[in-house]
C-alpha positions in Angstrom: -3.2 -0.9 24.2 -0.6 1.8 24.7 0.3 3.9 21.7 3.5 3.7 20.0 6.5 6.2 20.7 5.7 9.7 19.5 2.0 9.3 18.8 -0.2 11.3 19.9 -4.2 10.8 20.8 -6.7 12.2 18.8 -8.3 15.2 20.2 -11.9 15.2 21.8 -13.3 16.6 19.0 -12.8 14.2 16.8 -14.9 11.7 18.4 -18.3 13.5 18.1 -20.1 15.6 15.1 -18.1 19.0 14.1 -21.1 19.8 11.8 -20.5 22.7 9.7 -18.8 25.1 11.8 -16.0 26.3 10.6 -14.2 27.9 13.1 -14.3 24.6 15.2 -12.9 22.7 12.0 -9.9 25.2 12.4 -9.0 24.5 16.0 -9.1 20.5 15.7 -6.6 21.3 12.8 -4.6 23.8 15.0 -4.4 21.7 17.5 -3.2 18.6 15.1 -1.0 20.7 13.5 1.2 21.4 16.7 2.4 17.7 15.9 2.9 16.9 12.5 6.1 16.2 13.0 7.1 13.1 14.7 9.1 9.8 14.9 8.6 6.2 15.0 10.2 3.3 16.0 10.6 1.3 12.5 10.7 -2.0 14.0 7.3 -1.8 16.1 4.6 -4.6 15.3 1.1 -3.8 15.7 1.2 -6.0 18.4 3.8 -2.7 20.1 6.1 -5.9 20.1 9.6 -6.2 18.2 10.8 -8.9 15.5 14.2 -9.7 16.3 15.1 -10.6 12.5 14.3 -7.1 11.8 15.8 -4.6 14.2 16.8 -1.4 12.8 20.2 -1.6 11.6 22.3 1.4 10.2 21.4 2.2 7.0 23.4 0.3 4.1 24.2 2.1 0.8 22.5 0.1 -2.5 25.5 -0.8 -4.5 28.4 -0.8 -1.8 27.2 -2.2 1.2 24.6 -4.4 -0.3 23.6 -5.5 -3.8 19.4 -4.5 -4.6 19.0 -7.6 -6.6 20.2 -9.8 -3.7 18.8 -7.9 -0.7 15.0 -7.8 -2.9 15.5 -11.3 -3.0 16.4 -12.2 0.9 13.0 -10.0 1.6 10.6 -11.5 -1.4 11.6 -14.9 0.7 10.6 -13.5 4.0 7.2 -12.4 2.2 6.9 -15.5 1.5 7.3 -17.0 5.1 4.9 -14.2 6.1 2.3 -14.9 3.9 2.3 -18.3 5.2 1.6 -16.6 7.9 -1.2 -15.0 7.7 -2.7 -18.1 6.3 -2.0 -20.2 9.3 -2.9 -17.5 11.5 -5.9 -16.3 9.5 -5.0 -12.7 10.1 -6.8 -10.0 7.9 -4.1 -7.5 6.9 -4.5 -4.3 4.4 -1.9 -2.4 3.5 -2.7 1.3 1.9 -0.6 2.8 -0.6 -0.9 6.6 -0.9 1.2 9.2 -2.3 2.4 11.5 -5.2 1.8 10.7 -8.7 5.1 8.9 -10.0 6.1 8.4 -6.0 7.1 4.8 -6.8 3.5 3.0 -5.5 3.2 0.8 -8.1 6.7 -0.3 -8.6 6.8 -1.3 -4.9 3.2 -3.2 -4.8 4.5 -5.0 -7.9 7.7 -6.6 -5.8 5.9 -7.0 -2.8 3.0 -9.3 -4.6 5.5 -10.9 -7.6 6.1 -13.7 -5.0 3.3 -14.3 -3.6 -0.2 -16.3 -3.9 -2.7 -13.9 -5.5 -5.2 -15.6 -3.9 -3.6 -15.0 -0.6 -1.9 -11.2 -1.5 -4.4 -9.4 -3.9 -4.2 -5.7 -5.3 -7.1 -3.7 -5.1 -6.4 -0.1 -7.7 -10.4 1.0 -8.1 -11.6 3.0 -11.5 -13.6 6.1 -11.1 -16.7 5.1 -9.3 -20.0 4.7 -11.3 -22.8 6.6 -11.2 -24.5 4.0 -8.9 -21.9 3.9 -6.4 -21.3 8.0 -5.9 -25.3 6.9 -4.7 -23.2 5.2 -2.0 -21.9 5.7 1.4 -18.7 6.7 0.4 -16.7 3.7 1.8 -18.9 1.0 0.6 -17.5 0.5 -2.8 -14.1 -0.3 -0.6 -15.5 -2.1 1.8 -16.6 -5.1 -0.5 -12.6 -5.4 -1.0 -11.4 -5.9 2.6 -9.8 -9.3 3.0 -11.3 -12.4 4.8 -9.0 -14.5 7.6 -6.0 -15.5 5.6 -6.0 -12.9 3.4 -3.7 -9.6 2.5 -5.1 -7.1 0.6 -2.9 -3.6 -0.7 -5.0 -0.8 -2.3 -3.3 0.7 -4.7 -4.7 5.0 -3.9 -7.4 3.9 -1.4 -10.4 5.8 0.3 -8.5 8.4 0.7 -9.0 9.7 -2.6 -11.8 11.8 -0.8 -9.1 14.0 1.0 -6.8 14.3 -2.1 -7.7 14.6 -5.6 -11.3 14.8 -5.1 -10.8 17.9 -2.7 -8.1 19.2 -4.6 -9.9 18.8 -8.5 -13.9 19.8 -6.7 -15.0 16.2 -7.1 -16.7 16.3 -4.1 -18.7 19.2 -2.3 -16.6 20.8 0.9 -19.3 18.8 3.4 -18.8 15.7 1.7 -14.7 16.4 2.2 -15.3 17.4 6.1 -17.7 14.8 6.2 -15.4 12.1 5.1 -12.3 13.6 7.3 -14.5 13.2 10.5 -15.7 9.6 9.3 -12.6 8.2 8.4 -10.7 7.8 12.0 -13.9 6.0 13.3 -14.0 4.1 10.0 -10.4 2.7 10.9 -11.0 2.7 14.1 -14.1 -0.3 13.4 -11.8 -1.8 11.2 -8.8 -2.1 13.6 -11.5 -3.5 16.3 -13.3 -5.8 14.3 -9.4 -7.5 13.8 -8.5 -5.9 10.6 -4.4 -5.3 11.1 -4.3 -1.8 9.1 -1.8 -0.3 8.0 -0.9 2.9 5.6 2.1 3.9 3.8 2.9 7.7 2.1 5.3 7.5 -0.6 7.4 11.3 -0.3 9.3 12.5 -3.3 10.8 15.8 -4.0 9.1 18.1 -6.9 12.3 17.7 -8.6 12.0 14.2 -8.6 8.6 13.5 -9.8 9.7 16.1 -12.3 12.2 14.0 -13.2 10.2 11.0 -13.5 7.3 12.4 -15.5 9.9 13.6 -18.5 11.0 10.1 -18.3 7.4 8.4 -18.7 6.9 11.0 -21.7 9.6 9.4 -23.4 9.1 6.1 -22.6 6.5 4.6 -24.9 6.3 1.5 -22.0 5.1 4.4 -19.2 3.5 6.9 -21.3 0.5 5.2 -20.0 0.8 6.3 -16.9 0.2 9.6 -17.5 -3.1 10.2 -17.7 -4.9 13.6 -18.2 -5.2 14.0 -14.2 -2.1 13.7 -13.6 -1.0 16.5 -16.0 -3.7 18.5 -14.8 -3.0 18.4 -11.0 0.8 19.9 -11.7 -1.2 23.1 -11.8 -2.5 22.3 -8.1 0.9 21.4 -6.8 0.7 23.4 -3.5 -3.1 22.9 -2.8 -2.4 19.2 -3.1 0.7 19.7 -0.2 -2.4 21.5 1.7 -4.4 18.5 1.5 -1.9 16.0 2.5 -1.1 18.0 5.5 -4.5 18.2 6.9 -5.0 14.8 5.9 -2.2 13.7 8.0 -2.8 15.9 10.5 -6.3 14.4 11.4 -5.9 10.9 10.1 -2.8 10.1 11.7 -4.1 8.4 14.4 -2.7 5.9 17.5 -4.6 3.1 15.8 -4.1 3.7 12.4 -0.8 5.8 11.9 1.0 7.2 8.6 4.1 5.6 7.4 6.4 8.1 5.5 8.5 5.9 3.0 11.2 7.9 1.6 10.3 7.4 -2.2 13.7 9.9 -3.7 15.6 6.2 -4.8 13.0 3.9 -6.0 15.0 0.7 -4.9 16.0 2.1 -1.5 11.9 2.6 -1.3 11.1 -0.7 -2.3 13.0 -2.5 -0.2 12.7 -0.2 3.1 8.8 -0.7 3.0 9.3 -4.3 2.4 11.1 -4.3 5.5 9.3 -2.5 7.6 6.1 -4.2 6.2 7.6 -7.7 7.8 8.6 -6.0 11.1 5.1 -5.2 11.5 4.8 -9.1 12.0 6.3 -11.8 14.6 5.5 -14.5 12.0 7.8 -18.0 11.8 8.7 -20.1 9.0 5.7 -22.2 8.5 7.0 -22.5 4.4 6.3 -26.3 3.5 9.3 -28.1 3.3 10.4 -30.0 -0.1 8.4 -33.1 -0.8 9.3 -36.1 -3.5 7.9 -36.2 -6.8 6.5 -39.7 -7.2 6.6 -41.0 -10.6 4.2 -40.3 -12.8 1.6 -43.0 -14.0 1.9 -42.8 -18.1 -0.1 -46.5 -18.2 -3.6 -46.7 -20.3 -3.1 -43.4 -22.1 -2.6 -42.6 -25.7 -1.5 -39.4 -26.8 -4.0 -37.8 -29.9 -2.0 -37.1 -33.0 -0.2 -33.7 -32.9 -2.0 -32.6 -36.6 -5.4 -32.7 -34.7 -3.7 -30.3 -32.1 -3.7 -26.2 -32.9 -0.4 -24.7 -32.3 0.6 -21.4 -32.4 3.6 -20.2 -34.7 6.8 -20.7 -33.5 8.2 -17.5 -34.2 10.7 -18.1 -31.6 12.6 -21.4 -30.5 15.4 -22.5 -27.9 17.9 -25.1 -27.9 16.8 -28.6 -27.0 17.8 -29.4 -23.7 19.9 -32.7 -23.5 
């Protein structure tokens, strides 16, 4: 399969064992690092084919030349024709979702999934593994959450937690870190052979912005959640964490399993624009079922019990009756 516009192969080195020496570790990233920077086509399928529906267009400006509630609503449809889909089709699709802290993942998992079957699209955010499973090989805990034919699955911060914020915080020794940044292309690289359509998204904001948007979660009683003592705690590691990501791109970021920057600065502009380019990755049809008739329902041979013998709960609030 030829490799999209702009991507480039992985070097030799990455197919067989680095070990521990360093200095060879510093030419693979070297040589990676020559093309960090590169474009590519929006539209492209991971068949390398287009969906028509879905050409790039120029872009439209949220509030003049489209409205966000509408468009969200034209895509959450499409979503839904897609995840018909994959359950015709019985793809295996997983979506990863990595970025910043406050970079907009969750909000734009939660619109992608508010439409859809959860037995179909399924989140998968995992808690600090166990004692028994840092025992494991590192990806098996992740492994028992891929999706079976018919099924979507989007991790919410995904396996590569080993690159970022167990690198950057010393939760895991440097050979387990090089050890995992080796494994990982040839782990995706099984998964995209065994059928697995893969498919990773960074969500990029500005320091500014996440400042911005932490201040705002402080105040919020609704968000303060969110802010957990990690997260506070990894503002002091602000540059080594830009390190990581740039070596984790830069050996990663491979034909069969490339990064996808979403520009995460507006978080409705984000939402929708991975939407989109999530579908384009796709040459699906309508296969939605159509509109059926009710028959009538059969009310013969049954006797309601007495509503005193039923427990209600208080009616603390009420609407009109409809006529």
């Amino acid at each position: 399969m030829r490799a999209p516009a702009g991507t480039v192969e992985e070097p030799a080195g990455m197919r067989g064992s680095f070990g521990a020496d360093r200095s060879e570790w510093e030419k693979i990233m070297k040589d990676k690092n020559k093309h960090a920077h590169r474009n590519r086509p929006a539209a492209e399928n991971l068949n390398g084919h287009n969906n028509p529906s879905l050409d790039p267009v120029k872009t439209m400006r949220l509030g003049k030349d489209c409205q966000y509630g509408r468009e969200m609503r034209r895509l959450q449809i499409e979503l839904v024709k897609l995840q018909e889909w994959i359950r015709h089709k019985g793809l295996r699709v997983v979506a990863l979702f990595e970025g910043r802290d406050a970079a907009g993942k969750g909000g734009a998992i939660k619109r992608i999934t508010e439409t859809l079957n959860p037995r179909v699209c399924r989140v998968v955010a995992l808690a600090t593994p166990t004692e028994r499973e840092k025992t494991q090989w590192y990806f098996q805990r992740y492994v028992e959450h891929l999706p079976a034919a018919g099924e979507m699955v989007l991790f919410d911060r995904s396996w590569y937690n080993r690159a970022g914020v167990e690198h950057v915080m010393g939760f895991c020794t440097p050979d387990q870190y090089q050890e995992f940044m080796q494994s990982c292309p040839e782990f995706e690289r099984m998964l995209v052979r065994s059928g697995i359509c893969l498919i990773k998204y960074w969500f990029s904001v500005s320091d500014e912005e996440q400042e911005r948007r932490f201040h705002d979660r402080m105040k919020n009683v609704t968000k303060r959640w969110k802010l957990s003592p990690m997260d506070l705690e990894s503002r002091k590691h602000w540059a080594d964490y830009s390190r990581a990501k740039d070596e984790m791109f830069a050996l990663t970021d491979s034909k069969q399993a490339p990064w996808y920057v979403v520009n995460a600065e507006n978080k409705e502009a984000a939402r929708l624009n991975v939407i989109r380019h999530l579908l384009s990755m796709f040459e699906y049809r309508d296969l939605t079922p159509k509109p059926m008739p009710l028959p009538p329902i059969n009310k013969s041979k049954y006797v309601r019990p007495p509503f005193q013998e039923q427990n209600f709960i208080p009616e603390v609030y009420g609407a009109e009756m409809r006529k």
